[in-house]
N, C-alpha and C positions, 0 to 999 in steps of 0.2 A: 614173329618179328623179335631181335633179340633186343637187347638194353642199347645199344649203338646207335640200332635203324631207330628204334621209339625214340630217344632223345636228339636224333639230327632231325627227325622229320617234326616233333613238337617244338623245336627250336626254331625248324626255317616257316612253318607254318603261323604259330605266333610273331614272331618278327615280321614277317608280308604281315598280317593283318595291323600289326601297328604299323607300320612304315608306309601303308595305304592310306589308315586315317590321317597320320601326322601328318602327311604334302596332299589330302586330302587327292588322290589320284582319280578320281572317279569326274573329277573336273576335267579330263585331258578326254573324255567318252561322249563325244554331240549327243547322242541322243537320250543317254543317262543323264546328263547334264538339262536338258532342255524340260526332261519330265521333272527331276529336283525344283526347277525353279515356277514349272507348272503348278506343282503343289506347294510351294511356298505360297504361293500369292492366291490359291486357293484357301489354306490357312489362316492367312493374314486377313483374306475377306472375310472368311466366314469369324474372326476373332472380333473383326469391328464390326461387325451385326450385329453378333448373336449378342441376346437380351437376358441378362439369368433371374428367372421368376422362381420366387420364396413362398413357401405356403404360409397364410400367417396362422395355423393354427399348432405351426412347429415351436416349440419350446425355444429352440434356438434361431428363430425367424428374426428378433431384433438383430444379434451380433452377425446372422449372414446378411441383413438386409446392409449394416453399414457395410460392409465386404462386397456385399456389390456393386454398392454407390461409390466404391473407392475406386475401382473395378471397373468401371463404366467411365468413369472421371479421367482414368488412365489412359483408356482404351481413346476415350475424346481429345486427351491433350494431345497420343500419337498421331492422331489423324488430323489434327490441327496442324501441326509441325510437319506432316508429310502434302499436304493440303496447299489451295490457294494462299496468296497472300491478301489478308483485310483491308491492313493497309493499303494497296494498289489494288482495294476492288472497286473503289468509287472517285470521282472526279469531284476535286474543289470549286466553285462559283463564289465569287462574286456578289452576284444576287442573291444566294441563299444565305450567304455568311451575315447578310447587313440586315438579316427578317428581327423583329422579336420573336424572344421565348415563346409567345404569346400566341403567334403566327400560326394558321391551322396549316399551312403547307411548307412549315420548316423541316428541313430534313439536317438529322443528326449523325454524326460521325457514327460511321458501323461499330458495335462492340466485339472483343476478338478475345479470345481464349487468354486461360491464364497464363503470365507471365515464368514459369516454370511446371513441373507437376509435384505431386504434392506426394510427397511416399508416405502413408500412415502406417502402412507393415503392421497391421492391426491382429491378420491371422497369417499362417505359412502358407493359405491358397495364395493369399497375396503376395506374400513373398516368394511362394515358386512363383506366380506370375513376372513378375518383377527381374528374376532370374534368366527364367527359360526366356524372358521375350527380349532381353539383351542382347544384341548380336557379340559385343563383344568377350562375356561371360560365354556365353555357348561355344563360340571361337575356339576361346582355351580350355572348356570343360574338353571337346573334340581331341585339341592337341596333347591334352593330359591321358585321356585314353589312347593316345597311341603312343604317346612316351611311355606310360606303364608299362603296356602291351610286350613294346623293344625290349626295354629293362626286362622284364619277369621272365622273359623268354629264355635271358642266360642260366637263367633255373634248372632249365632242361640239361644244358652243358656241365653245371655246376653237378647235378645228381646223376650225370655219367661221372665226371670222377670222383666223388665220394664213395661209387660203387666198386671203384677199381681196390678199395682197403684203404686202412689208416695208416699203413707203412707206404704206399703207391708214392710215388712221386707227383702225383696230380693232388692226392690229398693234401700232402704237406704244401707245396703251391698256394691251393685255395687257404689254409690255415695263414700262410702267411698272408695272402692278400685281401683276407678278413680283418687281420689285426693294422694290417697300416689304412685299409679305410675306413676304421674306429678311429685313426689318429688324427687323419685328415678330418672326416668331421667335426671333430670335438673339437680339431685346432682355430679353424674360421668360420662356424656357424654362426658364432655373436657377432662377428663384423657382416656380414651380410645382409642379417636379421637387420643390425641397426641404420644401415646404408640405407635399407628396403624399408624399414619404417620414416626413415628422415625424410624421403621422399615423397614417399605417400601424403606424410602431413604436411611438407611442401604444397603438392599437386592440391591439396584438398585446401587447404588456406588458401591457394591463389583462384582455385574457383569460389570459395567465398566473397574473396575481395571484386571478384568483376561481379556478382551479384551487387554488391557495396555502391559500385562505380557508375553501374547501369545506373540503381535507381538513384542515384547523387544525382545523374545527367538529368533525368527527368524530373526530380525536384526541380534544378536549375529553370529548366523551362515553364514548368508550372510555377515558379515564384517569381519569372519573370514576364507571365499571363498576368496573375493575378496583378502583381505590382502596377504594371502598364495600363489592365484595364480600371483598377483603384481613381488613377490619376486622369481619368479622361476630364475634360471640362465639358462637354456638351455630346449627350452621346445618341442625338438626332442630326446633329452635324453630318451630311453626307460625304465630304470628305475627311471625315476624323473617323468613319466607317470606312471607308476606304482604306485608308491608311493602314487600318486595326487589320483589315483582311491583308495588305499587304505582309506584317510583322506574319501574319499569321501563317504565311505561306512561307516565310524565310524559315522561322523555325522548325516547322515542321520537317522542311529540306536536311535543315544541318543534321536535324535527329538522324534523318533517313541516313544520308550523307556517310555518319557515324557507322552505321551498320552495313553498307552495303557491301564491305569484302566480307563478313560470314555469312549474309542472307542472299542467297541464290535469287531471290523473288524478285529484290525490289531493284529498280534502274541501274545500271555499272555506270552510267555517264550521265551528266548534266542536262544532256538533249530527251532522257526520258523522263522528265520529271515535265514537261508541259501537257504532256496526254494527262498527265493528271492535275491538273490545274495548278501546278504549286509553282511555276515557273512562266513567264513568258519566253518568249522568241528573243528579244532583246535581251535579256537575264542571261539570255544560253550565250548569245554570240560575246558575252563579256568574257561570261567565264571559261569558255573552250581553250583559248589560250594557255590558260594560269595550271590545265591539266598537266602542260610538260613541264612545268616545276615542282612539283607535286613529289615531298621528300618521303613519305611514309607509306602513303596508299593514293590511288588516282584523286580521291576525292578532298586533301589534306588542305592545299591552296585555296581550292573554290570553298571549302569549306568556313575555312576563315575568311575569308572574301564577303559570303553572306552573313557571317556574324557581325563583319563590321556594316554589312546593309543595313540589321536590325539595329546598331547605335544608331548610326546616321537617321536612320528613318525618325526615330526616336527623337532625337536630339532637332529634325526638320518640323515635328508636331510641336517641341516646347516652345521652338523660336515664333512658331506661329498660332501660338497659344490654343493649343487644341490638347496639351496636356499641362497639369499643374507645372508652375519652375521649379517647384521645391521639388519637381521628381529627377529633375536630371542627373546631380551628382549623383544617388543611389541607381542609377541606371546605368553608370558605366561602370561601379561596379559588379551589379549582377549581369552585362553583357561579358565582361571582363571573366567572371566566374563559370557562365556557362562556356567560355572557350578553353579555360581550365579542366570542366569536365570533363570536356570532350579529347581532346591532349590527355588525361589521367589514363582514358581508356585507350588510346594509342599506345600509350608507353605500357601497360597492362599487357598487351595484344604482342609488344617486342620483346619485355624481357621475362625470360622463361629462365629453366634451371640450366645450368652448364652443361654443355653435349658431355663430357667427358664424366661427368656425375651419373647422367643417363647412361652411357652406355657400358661404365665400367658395374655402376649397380645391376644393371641386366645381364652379363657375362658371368661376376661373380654367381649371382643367382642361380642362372642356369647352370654351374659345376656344382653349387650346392646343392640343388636336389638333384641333380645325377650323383654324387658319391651319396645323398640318400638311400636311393632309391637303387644302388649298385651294393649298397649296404645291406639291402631289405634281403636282397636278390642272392646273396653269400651267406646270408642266415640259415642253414642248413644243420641239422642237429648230424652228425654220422653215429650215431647212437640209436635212431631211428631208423637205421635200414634195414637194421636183421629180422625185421618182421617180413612188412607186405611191402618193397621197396617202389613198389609201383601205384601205389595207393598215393603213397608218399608223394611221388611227381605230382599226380593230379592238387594234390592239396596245396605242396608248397606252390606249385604253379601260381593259383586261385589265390591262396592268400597274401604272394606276392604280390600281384598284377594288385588285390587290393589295395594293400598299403602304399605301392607305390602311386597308384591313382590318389588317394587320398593327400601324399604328400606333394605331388605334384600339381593338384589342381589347386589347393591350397596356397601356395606363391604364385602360379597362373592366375588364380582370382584375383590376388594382390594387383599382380602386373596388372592385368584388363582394369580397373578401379585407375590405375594411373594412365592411361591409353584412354579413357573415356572421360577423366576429372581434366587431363593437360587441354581439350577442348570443347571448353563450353558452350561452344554452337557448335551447328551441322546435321542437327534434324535427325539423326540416327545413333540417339539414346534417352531415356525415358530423364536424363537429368541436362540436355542441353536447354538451355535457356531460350525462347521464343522471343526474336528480336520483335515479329511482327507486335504481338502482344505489347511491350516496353512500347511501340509508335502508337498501337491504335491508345491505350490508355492516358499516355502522354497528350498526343491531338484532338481527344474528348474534353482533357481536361482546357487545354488552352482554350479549343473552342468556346467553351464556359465561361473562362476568365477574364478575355479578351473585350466580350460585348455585355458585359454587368451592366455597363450604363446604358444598353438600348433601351430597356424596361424601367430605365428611373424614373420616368412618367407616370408610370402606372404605377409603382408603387407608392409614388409620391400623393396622388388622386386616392388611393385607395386610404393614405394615412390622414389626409383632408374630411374624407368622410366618415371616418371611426373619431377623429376631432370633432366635428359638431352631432356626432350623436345620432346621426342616422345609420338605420340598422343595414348589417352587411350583405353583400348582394353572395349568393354562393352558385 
């Protein structure tokens, strides 16, 4: 085989193999396709099993023991997020809301996983972990090895003509088209760079803020538990229990309400909310209506519709003295507030970065590291051929293909970090937020706050007899 055949055949055989992975081709093959996705979810199972046991008599057993607790933590938030919803695993009453604390057959709001995961990135197992189990980092680690792959390939072309001589006209060529994509890089890397950092810290600040906004919303409802249940006047009153279970079921609603276009789980319409006790029949047929006006998301009108239930409801207990008066004005501003919250995270949910910011930062990008990685690929010494010139191929091949993977997964990672921060729910990355989680710990807490005054009885009885000096019953 001469120098011609070697470098058209190493050229068109590297190129197919990157241009395979890059449109990932093996997806257009049924039954190649069918077994990938067999063993995915073979993986996947066997990752959320498997249990990793430490021996403790290993020197390093503490620092892996917390590496597996991190580990394990992880592995339960995924399965959490891919899993039922808590939220919609049990049905509200009624009868149960109005028991005391005290009650042997009270039943408590389910508890549900944490409210995000926890990345402690304590060792690299964990952070490969953390890595490889990203779909969207694996995504473009993929795309990056088959962009290298394309790129390195022209290696092959380029060491057929540096082999023709340094007088060849192909040499002088590549001479020249070495020195203008030194120019071109040097000329726009910083603006790219800076585009592609301003972004990021964009994308990464606005998922801070919707962490901010969540739990602001659920403050909001838990200080408007607490407050309402502070102010009860009589909390053996069977219709001031009533009433309490009613607040109880609105808010709970608007919570849900709030999350329902990112959390797949929980009701898309007003009529699913009575399977689970949080609505009646009459509730629904109000608010059915108010869905065709609905400026932001289906649930935007009904949404506020029920927060003005819980003033009203509110403001129906003070007139009929079943909560203190002095509670009222401070009630319609924390009703007031929590409609703010929820509004805060609507407008959070609309305004993102400028399409035109997006999509010119990722075009500049992508011509940046190709004249990288076109750069790597031209880096040819013609000084080095008069030896083993075929030696040469194999190497600069290899250490093309690496540099150029290197430089290209490197902005790729970028990119994906911005693709998986622009949406903080969706259940498919280890950093979306768990709406369920923000309900269930929200609805424990009201639950609590709500019916303080059922047990005032008793603690009032138990403070009667620590007064006169008879000893405590345990």
């Amino acid at each position: 085989m001469n120098d011609t055949e070697l470098a058209v055949t190493v050229f068109v055989c590297q190129f197919a193999a990157g241009f395979a992975i890059f449109f990932r081709l093996w997806r257009y093959i049924p039954a190649l396709r069918r077994c990938l996705i067999q063993h995915q979810v073979k993986v996947e199972t066997a990752e959320l099993s498997r249990e990793l046991d430490v021996p403790a008599e290993d020197d390093t057993a503490p620092m892996l023991t917390k590496a597996a607790n991190d580990i394990k933590r992880l592995r339960a938030y995924r399965k959490a997020l891919a899993g039922g919803s808590v939220f919609c695993s049990h049905v509200r009453s009624e009868d149960n809301f109005v028991k005391g604390n005290t009650s042997s057959d009270l039943v408590l709001p389910p508890a549900s996983m944490d409210e995000r995961a926890k990345g402690p990135l304590t060792l690299p197992l964990t952070l490969t972990i953390l890595v490889t189990r990203n779909r969207g980092c694996v995504h473009m680690f993929w795309n990056a090895v088959g962009f290298a792959l394309m790129s390195s390939s022209l290696v092959a072309l380029i060491w057929l003509g540096e082999t023709r001589g340094r007088d060849s006209f192909a040499s002088h060529l590549l001479a020249e088209l070495r020195s203008k994509l030194k120019l071109a890089n040097d000329g726009f890397a910083f603006l790219v760079s800076f585009l592609l950092l301003g972004l990021l810290n964009y994308v990464v600040a606005r998922w801070r803020d919707y962490h901010v906004v969540c739990q602001s919303m659920q403050a909001k409802l838990r200080d408007l538990g607490v407050a309402i249940g502070a102010a009860v006047i009589d909390g053996a009153d069977p219709e001031t229990r009533s009433r309490l279970f009613q607040i109880y079921r609105y808010l709970n609603v608007v919570h849900a309400m709030t999350y329902a276009a990112v959390d797949q789980k929980l009701p898309r319409a007003a009529d699913g909310y009575p399977s689970l006790g949080l609505l009646t029949a009459a509730e629904v047929s109000v608010l059915e209506p108010l869905a065709k006006c609905a400026g932001k998301s289906i649930a935007d009108a009904q949404r506020e519709a029920i927060i003005g239930w819980v003033g009203g409801t509110v403001g129906a207990m003070v007139r009929g003295n079943k909560l203190h008066g002095a509670f009222s004005p401070p009630s319609h501003g924390m009703v007031n507030g929590l409609r703010a919250a929820c509004a805060q995270y609507d407008d959070l949910r609309l305004r993102h970065m400028p399409n035109l910011w997006l999509a010119c930062t990722h075009t500049l990008m992508v011509f940046l590291f190709s004249v990288i990685d076109l750069r790597i690929a031209f880096d040819i010494d013609p000084s080095d051929l008069t030896a083993q010139p075929r030696w040469l191929l194999l190497c600069a091949s290899l250490t093309a293909f690496l540099a150029a993977l290197i430089v290209t997964f490197v902005y790729l990672l970028a990119w994906a970090m911005i693709e998986e921060l622009s949406a903080p729910f969706g259940a498919d990355s280890d950093d979306d937020y768990n709406p369920d989680a923000l309900l269930g710990a929200a609805e424990r807490g009201i639950f609590a706050s709500l019916r303080t005054s059922f047990d005032q009885p008793t603690i009032e009885a138990g403070r009667a007899v620590e007064a006169a000096g008879e000893p405590k019953k345990i």
